[in-house]
C-alpha positions, -999 to +999 in steps of 0.1 A: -220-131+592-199-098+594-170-092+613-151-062+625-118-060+602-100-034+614-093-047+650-086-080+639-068-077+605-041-047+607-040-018+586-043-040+553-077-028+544-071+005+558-042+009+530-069-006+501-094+013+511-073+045+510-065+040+474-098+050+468-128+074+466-141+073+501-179+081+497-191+042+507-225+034+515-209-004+526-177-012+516-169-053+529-141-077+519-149-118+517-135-148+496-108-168+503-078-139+508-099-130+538-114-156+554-089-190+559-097-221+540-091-256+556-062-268+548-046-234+533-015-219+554-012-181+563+012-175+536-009-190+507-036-174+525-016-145+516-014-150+485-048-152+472-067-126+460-085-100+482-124-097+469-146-064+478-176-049+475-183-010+474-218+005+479-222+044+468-247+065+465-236+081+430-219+059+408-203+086+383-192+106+407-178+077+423-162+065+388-153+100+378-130+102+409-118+071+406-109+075+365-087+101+377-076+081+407-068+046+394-074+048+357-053+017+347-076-003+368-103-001+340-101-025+309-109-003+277-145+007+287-123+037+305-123+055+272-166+054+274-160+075+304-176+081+338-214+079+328-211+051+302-194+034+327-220+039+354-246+030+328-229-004+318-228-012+356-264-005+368-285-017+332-267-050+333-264-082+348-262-078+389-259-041+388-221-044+400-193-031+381-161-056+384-126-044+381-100-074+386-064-088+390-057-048+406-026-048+421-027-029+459-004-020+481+012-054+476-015-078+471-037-088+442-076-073+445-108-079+426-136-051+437-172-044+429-190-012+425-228-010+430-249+017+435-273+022+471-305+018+459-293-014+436-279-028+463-315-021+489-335-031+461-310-063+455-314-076+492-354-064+497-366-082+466-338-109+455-340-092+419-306-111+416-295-122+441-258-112+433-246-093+460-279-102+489-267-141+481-230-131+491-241-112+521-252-146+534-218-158+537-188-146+558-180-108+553-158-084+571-178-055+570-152-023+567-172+009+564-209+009+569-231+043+568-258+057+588-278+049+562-313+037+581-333+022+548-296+001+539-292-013+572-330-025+572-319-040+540-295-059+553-317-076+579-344-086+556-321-101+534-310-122+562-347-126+576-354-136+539-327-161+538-332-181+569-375-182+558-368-197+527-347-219+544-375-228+565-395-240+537-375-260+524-369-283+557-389-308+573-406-301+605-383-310+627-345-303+623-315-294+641-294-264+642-269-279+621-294-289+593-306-249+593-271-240+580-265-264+561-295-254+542-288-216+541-259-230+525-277-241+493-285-204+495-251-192+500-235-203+531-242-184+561-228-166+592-244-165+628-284-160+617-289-163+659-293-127+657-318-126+632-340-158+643-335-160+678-331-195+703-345-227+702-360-227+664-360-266+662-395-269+650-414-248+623-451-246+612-453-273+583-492-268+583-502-253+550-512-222+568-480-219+584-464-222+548-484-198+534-474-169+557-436-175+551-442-174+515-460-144+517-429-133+539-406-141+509-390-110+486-411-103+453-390-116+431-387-151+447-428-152+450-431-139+409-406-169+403-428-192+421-456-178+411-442-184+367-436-222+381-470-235+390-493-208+373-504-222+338-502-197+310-527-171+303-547-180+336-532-150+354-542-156+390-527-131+417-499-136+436-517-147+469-536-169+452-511-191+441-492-188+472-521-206+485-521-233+461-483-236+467-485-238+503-505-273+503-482-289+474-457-313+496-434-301+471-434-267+482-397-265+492-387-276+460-404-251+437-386-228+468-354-243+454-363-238+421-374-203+422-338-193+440-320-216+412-341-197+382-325-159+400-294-169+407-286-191+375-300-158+354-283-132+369-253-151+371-249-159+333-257-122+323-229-105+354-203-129+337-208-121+300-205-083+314-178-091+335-159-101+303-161-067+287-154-051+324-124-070+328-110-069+297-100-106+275-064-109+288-079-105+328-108-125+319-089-154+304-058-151+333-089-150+364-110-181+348-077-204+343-073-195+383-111-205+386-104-237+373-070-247+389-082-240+424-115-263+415-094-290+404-076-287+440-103-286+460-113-319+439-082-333+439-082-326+481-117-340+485-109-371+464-075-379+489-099-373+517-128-397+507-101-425+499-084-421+535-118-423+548 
């Protein structure tokens, strides 16, 4: 879901966003310092760390400017320069370049650089998920370009979302258990605007199957495809699609394709993220990591013993 974030949030992001380079594709903020948590008050709201995403078209220029503009926001990959830099960020992991624990205008801000065409190809195709996986949740969208091939990105990836979603539910389910699923995605916003009214029902018949995995991005169907294809067989794509599509265990080899991108992409964006953020940052974030998991276990734990 995005939302407006100017209207409704002040001149907060304004100020951020001012503090840097201005040539955004898509620039969005999300996380926990943007959106309020149940049971978190406005002022630790406040306190948490702002999380963003920039989009641009050319990463070193992008970098260069920003070198020059907010150099001590780099960990000691700065000395590789602008086009070492930009290589790091696109040839590894997600394809997003991390700076973190930035201090802005008064709060504490983690951002993300990734280039245009990583991000398209990232939310046409799933190639990791990274970034399309995080536009699924909650984001305040704060500068968007005219871009035309971008914003049919960001449809797909939310047509993409809600059909693999589909095929992993049974026939018959209720709006609630649609979310809740897109949730073992990532959690999602209003899709209402994507799939329309009244989709209490979907096609369970193995045709109906096989045209919403043919609907799925490429790298979700080659992931499949790796699951039930024995070695050196090498059927084509549609073919196994086929096969898949009468298995009663369809939606889990879904699940299991999405796991297999996400859990790879993941692992290699945090060993990078190590040598982006530098050992003192990277040590100081995790230890934050962990003490806000143990409080959101310790929280659940109170709850389920009340109830």
């Amino acid at each position: 879901m995005t939302l407006p974030a100017f209207q409704n949030s002040g001149v907060i992001y304004r100020r951020i966003l001012s503090q840097f380079p201005q040539d955004f594709s898509l620039a969005f903020a999300y996380g926990s310092g943007v959106f309020k948590q149940h049971g978190t008050s406005q002022g630790q709201m406040e306190k948490n760390m702002l999380d963003f995403v920039f989009a641009v078209d050319d990463p070193v220029t992008w970098h260069t400017m920003n070198l020059l503009q907010n150099r001590k926001h780099y960990s000691i990959l700065k000395l590789l320069g602008p086009t070492n830099i930009s290589s790091i960020q696109n040839d590894h992991g997600a394809s997003v370049y991390y700076n973190t624990l930035v201090p802005v205008d008064g709060r504490i801000i983690k951002y993300g650089v990734i280039s245009t065409d990583s991000l398209i190809d990232d939310l046409t195709h799933w190639k990791s998920m990274y970034v399309a996986g995080r536009l699924h949740k909650p984001v305040k969208i704060l500068v968007q370009s005219e871009n035309k091939k971008l914003r049919a990105a960001l449809v797909s990836n939310l047509k993409s979302a809600v059909t693999a979603s589909f095929l992993m539910l049974p026939e018959s389910f209720t709006e609630e258990d649609l979310f809740l699923q897109i949730a073992g995605l990532s959690y999602a916003g209003d899709f209402r605007m994507v799939i329309g009214e009244d989709k209490s029902k979907v096609d369970k018949s193995p045709e109906g199957q096989f045209i919403q995995l043919m609907a799925l991005p490429r790298t979700l169907q080659q992931r499949i495809t790796k699951l039930v294809d024995p070695p050196g067989k090498n059927r084509d794509v549609e073919e196994i699609l086929l096969q898949v599509a009468q298995d009663p265990d369809c939606g889990a080899l879904v699940q299991q394709g999405i796991s297999s991108i996400v859990k790879s992409s993941s692992i290699t964006q945090g060993i990078k993220g190590i040598a982006t953020a530098g050992l003192w940052k990277t040590v100081s974030y995790s230890s934050e990591k962990l003490i806000k998991m143990w409080k959101g276990w310790k929280r659940t734990s109170s709850v389920s013993q009340m109830s």
